[in-house]
Phi, psi and omega in degrees: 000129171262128183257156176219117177221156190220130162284344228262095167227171201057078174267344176085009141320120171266083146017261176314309185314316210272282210321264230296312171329309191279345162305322190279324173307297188308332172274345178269354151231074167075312199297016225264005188260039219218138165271157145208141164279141162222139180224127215249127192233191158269189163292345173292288164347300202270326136321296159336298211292317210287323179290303196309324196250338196235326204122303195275125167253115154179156177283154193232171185254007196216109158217143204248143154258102183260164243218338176238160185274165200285151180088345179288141166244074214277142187271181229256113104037359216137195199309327201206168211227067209294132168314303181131200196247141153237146197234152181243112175283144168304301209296314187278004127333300216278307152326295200313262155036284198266003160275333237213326195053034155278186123324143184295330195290328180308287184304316155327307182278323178301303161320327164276338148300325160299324189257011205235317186264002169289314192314323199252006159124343206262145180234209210193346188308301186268140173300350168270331167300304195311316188304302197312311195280337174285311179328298184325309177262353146300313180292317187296326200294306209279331172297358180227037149066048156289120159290142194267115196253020194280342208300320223246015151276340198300000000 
């Protein structure tokens, strides 16, 4: 189950695409009995969260709560097994996007591969996590038939 809300609106975000995209995620890594929230904000919004949580005041474009310690597989309680959140700026998305010279919906989705796999233990800190975790989101890239339009930016 995907829970979702957006401040954000007429963002040319499709809705429907990223919930079935992040289902198709969720199933692509084990997770298919599984809930997570996503929630799509401004930049404002996602700054708060970034002081609060991080330290940085300033907005970022991705950020995950996961709900478990990273490596636990601790099981659900009741019907389902929320992952935790993931939350997304639009704006700084939006920024990204038109740097990548992708679609937004595109940009969108990287970000939520990026923050589904914070969720589920994986980090970016060491050059051996980063491969692992990129590898990682290339395999993810290609299950929701997404082009990685990223290469020729690194």
């Amino acid at each position: 189950m995907i829970y979702f809300r957006t401040e954000v609106k007429r963002s040319g975000v499709n809705a429907r695409r990223l919930k079935g995209d992040a289902l198709k995620l969720l199933h692509a890594v084990g997770e298919q009995s599984s809930a997570l929230s996503i929630s799509l904000v401004h930049d404002g919004e996602i700054a708060v969260l970034n002081r609060e949580h991080r330290g940085k005041d300033k907005p970022t474009d991705v950020l995950s709560f996961p709900l478990y310690p990273a490596g636990t597989a601790t099981a659900a309680e009741g019907p389902e097994r929320l992952l935790g959140d993931v939350v997304i700026s639009v704006d700084t998305a939006q920024r990204q996007a038109a740097e990548y010279e992708a679609p937004l919906q595109n940009e969108i989705n990287r970000l939520l591969i990026h923050g589904i796999l914070h969720v589920l233990g994986h980090d970016h800190e060491k050059p051996a996590e980063r491969a692992a975790m990129e590898a990682e989101e290339r395999r993810l890239a290609a299950v929701i038939g997404m082009p990685w339009p990223y290469d020729d930016h690194a």
